[in-house]
N, C-alpha and C positions, 0 to 999 in steps of 0.2 A: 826711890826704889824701896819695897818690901820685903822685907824675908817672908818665904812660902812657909805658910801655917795651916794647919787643917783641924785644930780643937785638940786633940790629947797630942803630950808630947810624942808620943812615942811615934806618931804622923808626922808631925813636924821634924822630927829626928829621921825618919826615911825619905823624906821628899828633900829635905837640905841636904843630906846624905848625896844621893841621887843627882843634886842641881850642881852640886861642889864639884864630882868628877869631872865634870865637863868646864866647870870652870865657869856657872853661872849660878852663883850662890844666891845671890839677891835678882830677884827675875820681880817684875810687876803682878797683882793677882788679883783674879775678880771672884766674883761670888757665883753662884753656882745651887740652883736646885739637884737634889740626885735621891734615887730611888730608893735609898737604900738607909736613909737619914731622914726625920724631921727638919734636923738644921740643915742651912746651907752650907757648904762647905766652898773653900778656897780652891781656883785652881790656878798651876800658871795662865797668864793670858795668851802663851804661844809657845807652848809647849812643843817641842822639836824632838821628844823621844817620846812615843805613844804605843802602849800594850793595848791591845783589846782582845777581851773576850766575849765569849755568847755571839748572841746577832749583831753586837759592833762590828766584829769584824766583818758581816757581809755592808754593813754599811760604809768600811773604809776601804776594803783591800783594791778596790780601783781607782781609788779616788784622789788625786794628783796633791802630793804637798800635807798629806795624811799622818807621814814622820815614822807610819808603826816600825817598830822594834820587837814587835812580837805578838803572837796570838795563841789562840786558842781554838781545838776544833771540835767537832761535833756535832750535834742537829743540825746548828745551823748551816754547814756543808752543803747541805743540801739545797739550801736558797740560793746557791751561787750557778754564777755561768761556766758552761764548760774551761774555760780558761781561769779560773779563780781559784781552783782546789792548789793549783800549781804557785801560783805567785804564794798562797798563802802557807805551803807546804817548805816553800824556799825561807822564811822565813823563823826567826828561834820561837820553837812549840813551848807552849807552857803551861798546856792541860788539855785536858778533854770534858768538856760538858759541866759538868759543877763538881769536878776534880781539878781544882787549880793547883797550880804548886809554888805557892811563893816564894821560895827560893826561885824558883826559873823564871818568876816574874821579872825577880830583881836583878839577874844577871846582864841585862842590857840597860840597867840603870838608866829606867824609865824617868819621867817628869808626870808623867800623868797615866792612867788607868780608867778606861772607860768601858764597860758593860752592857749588853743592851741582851735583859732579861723577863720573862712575863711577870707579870708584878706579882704574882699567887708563887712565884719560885721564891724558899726561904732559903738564902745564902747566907754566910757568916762572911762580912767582908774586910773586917778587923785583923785578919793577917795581912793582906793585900794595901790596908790602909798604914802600915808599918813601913811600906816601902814606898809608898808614892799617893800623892792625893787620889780618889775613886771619884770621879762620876758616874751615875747608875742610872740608864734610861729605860724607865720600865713600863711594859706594854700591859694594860687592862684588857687590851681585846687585841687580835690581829692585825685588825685595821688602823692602829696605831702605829704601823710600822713606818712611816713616812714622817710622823712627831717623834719617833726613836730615831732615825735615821737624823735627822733634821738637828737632834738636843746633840747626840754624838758628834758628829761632824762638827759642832758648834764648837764645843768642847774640845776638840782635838786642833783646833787652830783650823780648820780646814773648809769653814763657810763658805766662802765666795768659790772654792771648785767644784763644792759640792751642788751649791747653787745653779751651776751651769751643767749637771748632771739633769736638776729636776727637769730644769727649762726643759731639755731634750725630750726627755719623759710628760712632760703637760703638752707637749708640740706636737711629739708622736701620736697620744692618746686623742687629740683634737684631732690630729688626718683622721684617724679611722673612725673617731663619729662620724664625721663630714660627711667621707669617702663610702661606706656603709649606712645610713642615715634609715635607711627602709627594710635591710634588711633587718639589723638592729630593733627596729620599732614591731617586725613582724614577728618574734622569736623571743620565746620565754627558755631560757636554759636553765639546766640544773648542772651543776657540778658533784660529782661524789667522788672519794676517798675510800681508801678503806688499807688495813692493817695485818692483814691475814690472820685476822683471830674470827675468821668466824661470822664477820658481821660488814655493814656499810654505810658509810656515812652520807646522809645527804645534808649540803654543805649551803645555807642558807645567803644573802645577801649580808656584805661585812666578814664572813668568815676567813680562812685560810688561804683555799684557792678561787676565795669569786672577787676578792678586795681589789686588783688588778683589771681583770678582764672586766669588772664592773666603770671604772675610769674612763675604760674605752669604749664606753654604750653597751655595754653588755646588759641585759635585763638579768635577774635570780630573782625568785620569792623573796616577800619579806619573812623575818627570827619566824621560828616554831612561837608554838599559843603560850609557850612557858619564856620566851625570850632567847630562846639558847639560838645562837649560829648557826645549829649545824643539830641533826639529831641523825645517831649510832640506831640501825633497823635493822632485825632479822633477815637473812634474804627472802623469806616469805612477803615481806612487804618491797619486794621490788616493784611491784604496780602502782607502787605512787609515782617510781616517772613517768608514766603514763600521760602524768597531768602535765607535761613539757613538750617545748615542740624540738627540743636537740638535747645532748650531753655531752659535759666536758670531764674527760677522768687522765688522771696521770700517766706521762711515756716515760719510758728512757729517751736519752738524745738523739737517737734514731725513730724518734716515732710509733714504738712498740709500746704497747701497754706494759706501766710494770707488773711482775710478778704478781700482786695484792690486788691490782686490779682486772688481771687475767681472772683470777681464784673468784672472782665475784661475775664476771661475763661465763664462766663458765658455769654457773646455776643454772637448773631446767628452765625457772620464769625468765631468765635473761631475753634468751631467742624470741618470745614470742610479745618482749614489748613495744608498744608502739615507736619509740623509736629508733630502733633496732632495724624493726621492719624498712620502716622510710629510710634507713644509709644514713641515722643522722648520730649516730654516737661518734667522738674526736679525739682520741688518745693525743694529747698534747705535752711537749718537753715542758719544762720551766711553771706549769702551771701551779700555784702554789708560791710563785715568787713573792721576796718582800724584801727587793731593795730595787732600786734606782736603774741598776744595771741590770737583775734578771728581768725587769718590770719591759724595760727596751725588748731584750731578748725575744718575753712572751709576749707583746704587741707582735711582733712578725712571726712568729709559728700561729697565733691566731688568726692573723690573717691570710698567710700559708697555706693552713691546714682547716680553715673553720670558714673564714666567711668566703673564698674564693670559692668552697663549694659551694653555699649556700644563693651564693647572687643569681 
């Protein structure tokens, strides 16, 4: 057996801390890539009390044998399925967004702490490392959220449920190639976003919300001519959907466009674009998802709301 160490004492001193209450002082520990470090750091190998913040927690909050003890909320809220805000609300809060409070971390005398934040976010995570070892799974692009989800779960002791999570999800996404095969092949889609400031994003292959419904046969453009995801347009330039033959934009759970996406259908070029005209715009729930669980969710309001029209 190992005493849990993590490089400075003063980690070592919050994770022993942490492993003593319970009365597992000496636990086994493996090594560990994390976002947030050059070095590898230590974690338990089956850590049984687990914090997450950022998008870890949409990675764990359904996921059976996950241990959390506590979260954090924020952006990532939004990635969740209508029944998540609640599990994850029932459980001890311990910041919001890159407000953490380490003291509230520590209160459920975690064993482990895991993150899952875009890699361009600069956090200080050396309070956090005082109470409990950190892994930090950090995404370079959106479409990484499935190698975030994957390193998290790993991490948290919680592999093999998470594992039969994907399965469902690669199973799902292989029907509705299948099952749509032609439609899919006939249809170039654009997804757009937008923020209510003014402007709209059209949202390229790999970005935000096409990373998902792209799984499922979805077609999107390849990056803009500079590489980026996704490129922020004046609504003057709403006639480049024009060059699509459908579009996907964000609902509420009811299938209403939200608010940011109303404020953008409701410019003068909207009405008179070509796919507008044709009945082919989709205000879809969940789109946008990036975890395991919204990713199911938005497979069936796609196919609900997007290809039953289309077949």
């Amino acid at each position: 057996m190992i005493r849990i160490r993590c490089g400075a004492p003063a980690r070592r001193a919050g994770a022993a801390a942490a492993l003593a209450a319970s009365g597992d002082e000496d636990v086994p520990v493996r090594e560990v890539g994390s976002g947030h470090t050059d070095a590898r750091v230590e974690i338990p190998e089956d850590p049984r009390r687990v914090v997450a913040t950022g998008w870890a927690v949409t990675a764990l909050i359904s996921v059976e044998g996950s241990g959390l003890v506590g979260v954090s909320s924020g952006t990532q809220d939004t990635g969740m399925t209508p029944g998540e805000p609640a599990r994850a609300r029932d459980l001890p809060q311990v910041g919001a967004d890159l407000v953490i409070s380490a003291e509230r971390v520590a209160e459920p005398e975690p064993h482990l702490i895991v993150s899952g934040l875009p890699a361009a976010v600069d956090f200080d995570h050396s309070a956090l490392e005082r109470v409990a070892p950190v892994a930090v799974a950090a995404m370079n692009t959106w479409a990484e959220w499935k190698d975030m989800s994957e390193r998290v779960a790993d991490a948290a002791g919680a592999g093999a449920a998470h594992g039969e999570l994907v399965q469902k999800y690669e199973a799902r996404a292989g029907e509705i190639r299948d099952a749509y095969a032609d439609v899919l092949e006939d249809t170039e889609f654009a997804a757009v976003d937008a923020y209510g400031d003014g402007a709209w994003t059209l949202e390229h292959r790999d970005a935000h919300g096409t990373t998902v419904p792209a799984d499922a046969g979805f077609r999107f453009s390849a990056r803009a001519a500079d590489g980026a995801f996704s490129e922020s347009l004046p609504y003057e330039r709403l006639d480049r959907l024009n060059d699509y033959d459908a579009v996907l934009t964000r609902a509420e759970p009811d299938g209403t466009p939200t608010e940011a996406a109303r404020q953008v259908m409701d410019q003068g070029p909207w009405a008179d674009l070509e796919p507008v005209r044709a009945d082919r715009v989709y205000a879809v729930p969940q789109l946008g998802a990036m975890s395991y669980t919204t990713g199911l969710a938005l497979f069936d309001e796609l196919e609900d709301r997007v290809l039953h029209d289309l077949e």
